[in-house]
C-alpha positions in Angstrom: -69.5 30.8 -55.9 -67.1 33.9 -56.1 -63.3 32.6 -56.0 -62.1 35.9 -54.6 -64.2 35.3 -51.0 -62.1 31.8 -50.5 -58.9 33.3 -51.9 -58.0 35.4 -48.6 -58.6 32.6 -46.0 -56.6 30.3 -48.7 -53.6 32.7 -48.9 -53.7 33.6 -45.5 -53.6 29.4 -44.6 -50.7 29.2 -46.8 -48.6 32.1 -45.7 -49.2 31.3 -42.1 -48.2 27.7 -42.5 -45.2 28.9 -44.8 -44.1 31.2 -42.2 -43.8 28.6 -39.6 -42.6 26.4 -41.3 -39.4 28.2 -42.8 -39.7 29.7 -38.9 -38.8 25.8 -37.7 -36.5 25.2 -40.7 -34.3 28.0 -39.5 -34.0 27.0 -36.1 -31.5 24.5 -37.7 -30.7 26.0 -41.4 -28.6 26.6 -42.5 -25.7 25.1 -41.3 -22.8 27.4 -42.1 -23.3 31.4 -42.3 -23.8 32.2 -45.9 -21.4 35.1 -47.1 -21.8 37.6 -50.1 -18.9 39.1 -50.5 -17.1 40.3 -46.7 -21.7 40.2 -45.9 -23.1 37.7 -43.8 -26.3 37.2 -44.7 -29.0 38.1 -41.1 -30.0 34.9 -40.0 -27.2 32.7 -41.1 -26.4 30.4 -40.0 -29.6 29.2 -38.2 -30.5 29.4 -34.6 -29.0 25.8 -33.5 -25.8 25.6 -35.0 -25.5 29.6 -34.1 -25.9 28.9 -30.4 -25.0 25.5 -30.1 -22.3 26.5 -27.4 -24.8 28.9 -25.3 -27.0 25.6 -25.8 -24.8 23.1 -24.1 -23.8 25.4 -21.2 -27.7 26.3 -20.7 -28.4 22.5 -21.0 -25.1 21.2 -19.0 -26.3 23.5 -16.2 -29.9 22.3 -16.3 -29.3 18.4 -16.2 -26.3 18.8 -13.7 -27.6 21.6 -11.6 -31.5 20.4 -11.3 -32.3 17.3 -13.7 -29.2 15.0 -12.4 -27.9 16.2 -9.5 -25.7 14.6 -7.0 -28.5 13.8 -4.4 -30.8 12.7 -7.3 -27.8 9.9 -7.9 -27.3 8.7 -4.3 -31.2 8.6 -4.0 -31.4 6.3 -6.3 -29.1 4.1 -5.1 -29.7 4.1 -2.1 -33.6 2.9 -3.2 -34.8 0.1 -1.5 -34.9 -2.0 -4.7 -31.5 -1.7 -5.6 -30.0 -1.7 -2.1 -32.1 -5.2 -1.6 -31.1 -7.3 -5.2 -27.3 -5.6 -3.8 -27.7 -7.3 -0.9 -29.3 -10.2 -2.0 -26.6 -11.2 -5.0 -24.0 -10.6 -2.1 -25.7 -13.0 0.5 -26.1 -15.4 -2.5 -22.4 -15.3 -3.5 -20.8 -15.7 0.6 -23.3 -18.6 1.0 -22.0 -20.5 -2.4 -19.9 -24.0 -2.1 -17.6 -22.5 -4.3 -14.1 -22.3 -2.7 -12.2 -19.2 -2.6 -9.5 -20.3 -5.3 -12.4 -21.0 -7.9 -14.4 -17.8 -6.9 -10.9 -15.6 -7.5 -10.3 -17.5 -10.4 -13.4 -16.9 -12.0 -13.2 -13.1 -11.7 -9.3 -13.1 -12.8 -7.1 -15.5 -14.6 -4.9 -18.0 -13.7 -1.7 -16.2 -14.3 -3.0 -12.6 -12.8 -4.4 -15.4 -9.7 -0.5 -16.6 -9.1 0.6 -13.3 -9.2 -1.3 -12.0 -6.7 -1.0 -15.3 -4.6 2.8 -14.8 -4.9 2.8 -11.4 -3.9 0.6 -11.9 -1.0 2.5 -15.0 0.2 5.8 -12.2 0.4 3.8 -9.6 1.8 2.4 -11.5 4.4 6.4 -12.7 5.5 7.6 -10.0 5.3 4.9 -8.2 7.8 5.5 -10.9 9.8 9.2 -10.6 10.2 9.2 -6.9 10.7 6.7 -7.6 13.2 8.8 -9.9 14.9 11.7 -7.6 15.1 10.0 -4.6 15.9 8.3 -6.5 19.1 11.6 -7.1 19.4 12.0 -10.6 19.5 15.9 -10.9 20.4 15.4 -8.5 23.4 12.1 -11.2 24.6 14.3 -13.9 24.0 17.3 -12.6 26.1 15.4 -11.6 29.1 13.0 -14.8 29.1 16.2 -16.9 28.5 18.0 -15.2 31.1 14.5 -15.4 33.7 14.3 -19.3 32.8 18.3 -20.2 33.5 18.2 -17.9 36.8 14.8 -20.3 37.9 16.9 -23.3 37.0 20.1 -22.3 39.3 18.5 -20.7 41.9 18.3 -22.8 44.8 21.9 -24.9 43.9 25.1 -24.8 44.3 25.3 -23.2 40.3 24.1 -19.9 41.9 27.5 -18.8 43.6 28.9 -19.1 39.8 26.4 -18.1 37.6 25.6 -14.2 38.6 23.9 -11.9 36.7 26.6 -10.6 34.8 27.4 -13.9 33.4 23.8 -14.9 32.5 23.9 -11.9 30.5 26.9 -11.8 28.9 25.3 -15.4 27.1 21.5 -14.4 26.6 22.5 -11.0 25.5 24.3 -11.8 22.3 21.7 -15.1 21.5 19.0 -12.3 21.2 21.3 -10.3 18.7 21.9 -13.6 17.1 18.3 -14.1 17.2 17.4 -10.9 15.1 20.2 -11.2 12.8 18.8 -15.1 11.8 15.5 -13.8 11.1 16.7 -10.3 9.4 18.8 -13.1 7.1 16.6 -16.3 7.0 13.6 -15.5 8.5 11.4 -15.1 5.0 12.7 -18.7 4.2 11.3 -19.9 7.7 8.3 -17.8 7.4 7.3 -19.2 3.9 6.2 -22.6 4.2 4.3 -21.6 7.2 2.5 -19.4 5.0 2.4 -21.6 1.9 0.5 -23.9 4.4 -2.3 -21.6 5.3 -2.7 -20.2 1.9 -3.6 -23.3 0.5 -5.8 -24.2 3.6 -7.4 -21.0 3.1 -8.1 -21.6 -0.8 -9.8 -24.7 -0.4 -12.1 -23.3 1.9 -15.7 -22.2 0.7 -16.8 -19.3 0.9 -20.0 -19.9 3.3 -17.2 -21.8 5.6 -15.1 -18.4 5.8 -17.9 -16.4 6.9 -19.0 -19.1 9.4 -15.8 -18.9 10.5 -15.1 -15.1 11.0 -18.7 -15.9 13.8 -20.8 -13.9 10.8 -24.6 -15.4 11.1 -27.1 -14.2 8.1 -28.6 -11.6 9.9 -25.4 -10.0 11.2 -23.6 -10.6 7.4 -26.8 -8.6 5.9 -26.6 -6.0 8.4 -22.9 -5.4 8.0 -23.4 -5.9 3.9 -26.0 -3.2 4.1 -24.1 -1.0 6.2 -20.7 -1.4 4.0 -22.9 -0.6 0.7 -24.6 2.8 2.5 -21.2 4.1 3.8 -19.6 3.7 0.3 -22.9 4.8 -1.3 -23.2 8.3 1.2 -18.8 9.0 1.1 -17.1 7.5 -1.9 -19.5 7.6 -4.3 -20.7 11.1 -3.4 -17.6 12.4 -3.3 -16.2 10.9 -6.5 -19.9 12.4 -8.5 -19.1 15.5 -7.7 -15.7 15.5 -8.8 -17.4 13.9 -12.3 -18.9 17.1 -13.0 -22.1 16.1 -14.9 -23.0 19.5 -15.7 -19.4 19.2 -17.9 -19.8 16.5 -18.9 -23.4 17.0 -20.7 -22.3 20.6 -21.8 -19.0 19.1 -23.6 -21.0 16.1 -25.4 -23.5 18.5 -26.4 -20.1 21.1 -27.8 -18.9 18.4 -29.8 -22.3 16.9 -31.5 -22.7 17.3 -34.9 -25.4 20.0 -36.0 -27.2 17.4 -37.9 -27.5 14.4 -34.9 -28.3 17.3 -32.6 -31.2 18.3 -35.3 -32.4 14.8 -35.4 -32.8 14.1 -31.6 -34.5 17.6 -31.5 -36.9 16.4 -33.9 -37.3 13.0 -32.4 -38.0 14.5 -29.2 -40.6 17.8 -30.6 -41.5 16.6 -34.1 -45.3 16.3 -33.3 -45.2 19.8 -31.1 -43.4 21.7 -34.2 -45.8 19.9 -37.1 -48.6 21.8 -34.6 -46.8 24.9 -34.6 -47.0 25.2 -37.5 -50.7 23.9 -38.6 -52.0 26.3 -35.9 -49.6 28.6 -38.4 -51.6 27.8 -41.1 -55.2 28.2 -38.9 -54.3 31.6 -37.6 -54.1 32.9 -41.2 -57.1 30.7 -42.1 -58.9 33.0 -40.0 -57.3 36.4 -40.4 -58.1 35.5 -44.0 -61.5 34.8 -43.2 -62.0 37.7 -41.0 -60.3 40.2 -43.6 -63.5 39.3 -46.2 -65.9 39.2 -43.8 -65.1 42.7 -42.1 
């Protein structure tokens, strides 16, 4: 057999597969541009790391824009699957035994529990006073004071002496008594009070305080489900497209290093580049082949 008929399709095999394959190798070599002298060598450094930025913005834009997009997010959450176990877990932890001291304590400390306990106790006395005085307590107490002791003379002898004037020159200053007490002592009033139904409250279970706020399990899922799509369709909407995943992708994509951004391309298109470049080395197979033939 003459050696010279197989040596075209064998050189053409090799250079085609050589060809793509330092085609693919310079996608991502070299790394750095390679200088001679104040010359930069064409080609240098490789496709990749010369475009890396152009990449991330093209990329950013793709997965943010079309691949994970806002909607795409809310759909998902909003999926029957995940809005049902939601619900479910929910309905599973408001129907528990477990009382409302034990369930706070098991999602914060002890110490972080008082805290809070503490502060709510002084919140809640302290809305309570202002409340009081802006109803305006010591203004209800002077005129119902006033109403009661007018009921009580009217009819005797008492009435000729106690007029108008005088009943309010007494109930008048009680209800300015009456607001300076609480302004001064009403928190230390208020407290125990509180104390008391803190401490009922926290021994309560938790399927006893929804029974109590009149919520059955049909109306607890409804509301649950309802709660859940609200947040889903305004907070969480809102706060993904403040996350700017476009951005986001584009900047982690910036700051890879060329070699882990090599390797997941390669992980992701090693088979499709290996036949890139095989069909490389068939092509010149065949030109090879051709070239002897014709």
């Amino acid at each position: 057999m003459d050696l010279s008929i197989l040596s075209g399709p064998i050189i053409g095999a090799i250079i085609g597969y050589g060809t793509n394959w330092i085609a693919i190798k310079m996608l991502f070599r070299p790394l750095k541009p390679i200088k001679i002298g104040g010359f930069t060598l064409p080609f240098t450094p490789g496709i990749i790391p010369r475009r890396q930025e152009k990449l991330a913005v093209a990329i950013g834009q793709m997965v943010g824009n079309h691949l994970f997009t806002t909607q795409d997010i809310q759909d998902m959450l909003l999926c029957e699957e995940i809005e049902n176990e939601l619900v479910q877990n929910i309905l599973g932890i408001l129907s528990a035994e477990n009382t409302l001291k034990n369930f706070c304590l098991q999602k914060i400390g002890q110490e972080e529990y008082e805290e809070k306990r503490e502060n709510l106790k002084i919140w809640i006395c302290e809305k309570i006073k202002k409340g009081l005085i802006e109803a305006g307590i010591g203004e209800i107490i002077a005129i119902e004071g006033g109403n009661v002791i007018r009921e009580k003379v009217n009819g005797s002898m008492l009435k000729m002496f106690v007029t108008d004037g005088l009943i309010n020159s007494i109930v008048e200053p009680l209800g300015s008594q009456v607001e300076n007490y609480l302004q001064e002592h009403g928190s230390e009033k208020i407290m125990p009070v509180v104390e008391n139904q803190i401490l009922e409250l926290e021994e309560k279970s938790l399927k006893d305080l929804v029974e109590d706020l009149g919520f059955g399990n049909e109306i607890l899922e409804s509301k649950i489900r309802e709660i859940y799509r609200n947040f889903i369709l305004n907070e969480v909407s809102q706060f993904l497209q403040r996350l700017d995943v476009a951005k986001t992708v584009e900047n982690k994509i910036k700051q890879m290093n060329v070699l882990d951004l090599e390797k997941l391309i390669l992980q992701v298109m090693q088979k499709e580049l290996n036949s890139i470049v095989n069909l490389g080395a068939l092509i010149g197979l065949v030109l090879g082949s051709l070239n002897v033939i014709l």
